[in-house]
Each structure stands twice: as structure tokens, then as C-alpha cells.
C-alpha positions in Angstrom: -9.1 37.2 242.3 -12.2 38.6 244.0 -15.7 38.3 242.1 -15.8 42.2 241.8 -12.2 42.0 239.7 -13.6 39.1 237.7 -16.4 40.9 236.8 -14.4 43.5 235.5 -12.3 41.5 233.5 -15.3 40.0 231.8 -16.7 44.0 230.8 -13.8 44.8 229.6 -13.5 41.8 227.1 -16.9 42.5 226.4 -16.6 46.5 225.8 -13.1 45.2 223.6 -15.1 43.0 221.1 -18.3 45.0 221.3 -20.3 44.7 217.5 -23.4 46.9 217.4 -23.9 45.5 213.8 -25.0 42.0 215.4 -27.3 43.5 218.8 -29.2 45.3 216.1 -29.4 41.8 213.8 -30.5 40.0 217.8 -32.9 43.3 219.2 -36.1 42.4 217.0 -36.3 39.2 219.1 -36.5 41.1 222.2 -39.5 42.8 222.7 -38.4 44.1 226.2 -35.3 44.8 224.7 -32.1 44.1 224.1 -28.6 45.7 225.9 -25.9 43.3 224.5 -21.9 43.9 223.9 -22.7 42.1 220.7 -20.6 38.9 220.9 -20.8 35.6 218.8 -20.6 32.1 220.3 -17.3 31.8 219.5 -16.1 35.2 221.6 -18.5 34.3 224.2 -16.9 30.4 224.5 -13.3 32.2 224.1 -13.7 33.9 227.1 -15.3 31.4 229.2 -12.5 29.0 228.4 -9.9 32.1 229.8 -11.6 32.6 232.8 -11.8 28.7 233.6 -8.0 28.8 232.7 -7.5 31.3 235.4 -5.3 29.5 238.5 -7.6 30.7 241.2 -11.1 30.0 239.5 -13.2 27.9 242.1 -17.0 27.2 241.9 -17.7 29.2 245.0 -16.0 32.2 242.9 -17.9 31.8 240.1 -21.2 31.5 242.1 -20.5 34.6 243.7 -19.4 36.2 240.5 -22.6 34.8 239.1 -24.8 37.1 240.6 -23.0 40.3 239.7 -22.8 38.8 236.1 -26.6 38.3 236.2 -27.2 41.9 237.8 -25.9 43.5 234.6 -27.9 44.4 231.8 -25.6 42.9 229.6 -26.9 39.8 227.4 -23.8 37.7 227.5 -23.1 37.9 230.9 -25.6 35.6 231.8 -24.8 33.0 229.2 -21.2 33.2 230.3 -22.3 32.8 233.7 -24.7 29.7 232.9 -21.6 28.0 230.9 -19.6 28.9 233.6 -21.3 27.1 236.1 -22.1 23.8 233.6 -18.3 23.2 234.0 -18.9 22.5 237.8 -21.7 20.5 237.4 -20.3 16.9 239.2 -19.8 19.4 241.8 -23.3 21.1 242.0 -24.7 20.6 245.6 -28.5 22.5 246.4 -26.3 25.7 247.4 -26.0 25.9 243.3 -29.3 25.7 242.7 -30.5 27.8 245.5 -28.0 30.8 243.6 -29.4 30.1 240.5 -33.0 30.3 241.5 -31.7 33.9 242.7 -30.7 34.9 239.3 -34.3 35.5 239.1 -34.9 38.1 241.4 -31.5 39.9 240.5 -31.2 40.2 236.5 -33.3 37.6 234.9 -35.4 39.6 232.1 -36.2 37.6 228.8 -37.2 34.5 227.3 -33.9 33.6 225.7 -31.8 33.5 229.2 -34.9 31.9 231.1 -35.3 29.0 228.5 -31.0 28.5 228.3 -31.1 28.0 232.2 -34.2 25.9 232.1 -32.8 23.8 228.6 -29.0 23.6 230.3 -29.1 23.6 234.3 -32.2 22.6 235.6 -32.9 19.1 233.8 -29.4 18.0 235.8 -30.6 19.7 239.3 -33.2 17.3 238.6 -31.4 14.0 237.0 -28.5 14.7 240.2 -31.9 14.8 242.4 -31.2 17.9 243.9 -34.2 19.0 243.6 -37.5 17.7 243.0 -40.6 19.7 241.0 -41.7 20.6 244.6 -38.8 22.9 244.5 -40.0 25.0 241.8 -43.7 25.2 242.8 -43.2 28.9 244.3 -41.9 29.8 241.1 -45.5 29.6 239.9 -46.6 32.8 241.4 -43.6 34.6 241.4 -43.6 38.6 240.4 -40.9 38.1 237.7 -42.8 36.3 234.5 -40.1 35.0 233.6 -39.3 32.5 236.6 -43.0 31.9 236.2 -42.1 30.5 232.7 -39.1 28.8 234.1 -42.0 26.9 236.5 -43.2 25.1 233.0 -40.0 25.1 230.8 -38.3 23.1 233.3 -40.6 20.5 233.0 -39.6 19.8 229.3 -37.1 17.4 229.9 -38.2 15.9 232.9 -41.7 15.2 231.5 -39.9 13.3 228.5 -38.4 10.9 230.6 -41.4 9.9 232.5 -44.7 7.7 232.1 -46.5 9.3 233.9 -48.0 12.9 233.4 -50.0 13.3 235.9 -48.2 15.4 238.3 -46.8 17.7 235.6 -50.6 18.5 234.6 -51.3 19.2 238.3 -48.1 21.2 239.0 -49.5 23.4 235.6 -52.9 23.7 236.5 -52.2 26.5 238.8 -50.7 28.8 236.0 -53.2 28.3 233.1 -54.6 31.9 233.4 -51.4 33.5 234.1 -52.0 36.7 232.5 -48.0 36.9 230.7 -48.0 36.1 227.4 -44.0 34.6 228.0 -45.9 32.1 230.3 -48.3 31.5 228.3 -46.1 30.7 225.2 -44.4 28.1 227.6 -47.1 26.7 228.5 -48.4 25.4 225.0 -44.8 24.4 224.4 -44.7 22.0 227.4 -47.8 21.1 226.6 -47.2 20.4 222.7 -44.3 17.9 224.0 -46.5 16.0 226.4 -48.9 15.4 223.5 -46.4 14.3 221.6 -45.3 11.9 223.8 -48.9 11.0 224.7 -51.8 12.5 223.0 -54.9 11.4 225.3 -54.1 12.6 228.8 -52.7 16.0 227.0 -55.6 16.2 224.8 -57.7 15.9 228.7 -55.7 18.4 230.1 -56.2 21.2 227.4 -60.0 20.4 226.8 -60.7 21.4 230.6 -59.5 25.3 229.9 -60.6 25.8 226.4 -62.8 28.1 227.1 -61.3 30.1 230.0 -57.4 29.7 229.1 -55.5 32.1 227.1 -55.6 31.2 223.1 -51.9 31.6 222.5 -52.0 28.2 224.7 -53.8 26.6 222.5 -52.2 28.0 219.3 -48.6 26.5 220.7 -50.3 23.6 221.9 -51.9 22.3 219.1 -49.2 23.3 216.8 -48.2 19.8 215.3 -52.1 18.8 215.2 -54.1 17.8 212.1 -56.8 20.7 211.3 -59.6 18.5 212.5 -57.4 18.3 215.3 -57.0 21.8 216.6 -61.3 22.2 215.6 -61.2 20.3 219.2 -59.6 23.0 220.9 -61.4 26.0 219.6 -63.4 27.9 222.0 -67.1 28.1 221.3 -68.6 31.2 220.3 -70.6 33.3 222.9 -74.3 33.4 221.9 -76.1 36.6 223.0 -79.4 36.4 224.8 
């Protein structure tokens, strides 16, 4: 089987079990929109499990498949193609992450699929020590928002399962005026997890941009604060001369 034949075998499951009744239940989530066969999990898992079935299913297929999967505008290709890949993963080498990273550039185009790759596959490229969060530092000022967001999101994990912060604030620095509100929106959820974790050196970071960073930042960031907590954080009102 070539990728181009398993690509098509995947659309046509997907056109078979199409349900417009749950894309229009899914759409008011996406604000960019939302093109979508209308699948559950339970389809969606179905078919994975048939392709992996498949006698001549390989990795290198699937990676190649990956990006055509990607390149539709269909929703569940892309989380087909992320659980896809997962089942490789003692046999991810850099080449993996290296097609991944081009997911972005091809057919990356909401939150959802950027935060499943980030919450899935990229904690592992990092516990596997593929990569390291130098790896990711172009991502920062890429033209698709959405790898931007990636930059941050993919920090979640990692951040939880270190002492010390201070390279994660550093790495962010860089992207706390990113005009996207996606990025933004990551960037006070990182940031609400590293307070969590440890309120001082967050509460540091976040008191250096109050005044110049976006507020939805702050609004994420301070989320699980007490009220005289997030009175910190507000930016001070402008007094005319």
C-alpha cells in the first residue's frame, strides 16, 4: 500500500460514517472553523486499529501518509494521524519529530489539533531526549499561530517535571506580546501551571509584563488566584496630563 491509497481508504471511511449532526454540536468551538466528517472517538479509534491491522503498515508509511492526512481539511485526519504515530513511539528517532514539526507548515489550523500534538507527542520527544527545548525555539516566531502556541504548550509537561523554571521563563519571554490571541491563551495556561507548582518565580515573571503584555495573559494566568491575588496583576490605569 502506497501513502496516496491509504489516504484514500481513510476518506472513504470517513465520507461512510460522516454525521453532520455532531460537526454542527463541535463547530461553535472553532472560531476559524470547523470541516469535519463528524466522527466519534469510538469510529475514529475503530479505524485506526484497521489501518494498524493492515499487513504492510510500517512507521515510514505512516509518516509519509501523515503529511497528506494533515494536508486535508478534514478534522479527524489529523487525530488519526497523531494516534497513528503514538503506536510507534519506542521507535520514534528525530526523523519523527522533524515530520511532525512539518505538520505545521502543511495543515496545522486550530487550537484543538495543536494542543493534542503538544499534550500526546511532544512531552515523549522530550522524555526519549530527542529533542531538547532548543529545538522548538524557531517555533516562537513562526507565521502559523498555532506552532507559535505549540512553542508554550509544549512546555506543560516538561515544566512539571522540573525544579527549576528558569529557562522556561526565558524561552517565553520572547513571545509575551505575540499579537494571536491562541498564543496568548497558551501562554497564561503554561503560566497558571508553573504558579501552581511554584508561585514566587511565576508571580516574578508575570509582574514584569503587566503593563505591556496582553490581558487575556493575565486573565488565564491568574485564574486559580485569590481576588487579592489577581489585584497584583492588574495593570495601572493611565493618568492623563
Amino acid at each position: 500500500m502506497n501513502p496516496d491509497d491509504l489516504l484514500q481508504n481513510i476518506q472513504q471511511y470517513g465520507a461512510a460514517h460522516a454525521n453532520p449532526a455532531i460537526v454542527e454540536k463541535y463547530a461553535r468551538y472553532f472560531k476559524e472553523g470547523y470541516d469535519a466528517y463528524g466522527l466519534n472517538h469510538e469510529q475514529v479509534k475503530e479505524k485506526v486499529d484497521d489501518i494498524l491491522s493492515l499487513a504492510d503498515i510500517s512507521q515510514d508509511l505512516i509518516l509519509e501518509t501523515s503529511l497528506l492526512m494533515v494536508a486535508s481539511p478534514k478534522y479527524e485526519l489529523t487525530a488519526m494521524a497523531i494516534q497513528l504515530l503514538l503506536n510507534f513511539q519506542k521507535s520514534w528517532t528525530i526523523n519523527t519529530f522533524n515530520v511532525v514539526e512539518k505538520w505545521f507548515s502543511v495543515g496545522i489550523t486550530n487550537w484543538a489539533q495543536t494542543d493534542y500534538i503538544c499534550g500526546e507527542m511532544m512531552n515523549l520527544f522530550f522524555k526519549r531526549r530527542l529533542i531538547g527545548i532548543e529545538s522548538i525555539a524557531h517555533w516562537r516566531t513562526s507565521t502559523n499561530k498555532f506552532q507559535r502556541r505549540a512553542a508554550v504548550v509544549s512546555l506543560i509537561k516538561p515544566m512539571k517535571l522540573s525544579t527549576d523554571f528558569s529557562p522556561f521563563f526565558e524561552f517565553i519571554a520572547p513571545m509575551m506580546h505575540d499579537p494571536a490571541r491562541e498564543v496568548h491563551q497558551g501562554l497564561g495556561w503554561f503560566l497558571r501551571e508553573t504558579w501552581k507548582k511554584q508561585p514566587q518565580p511565576a508571580e516574578i515573571f508575570l509582574l514584569k509584563y503587566k503593563e505591556t503584555a496582553p490581558r487575556l495573559i493575565f486573565q488565564y494566568a491568574t485564574e486559580k488566584m485569590t481576588a487579592e491575588g489577581k489585584e497584583k496583576f492588574r495593570k495601572s490605569k493611565q493618568v492623563n496630563g
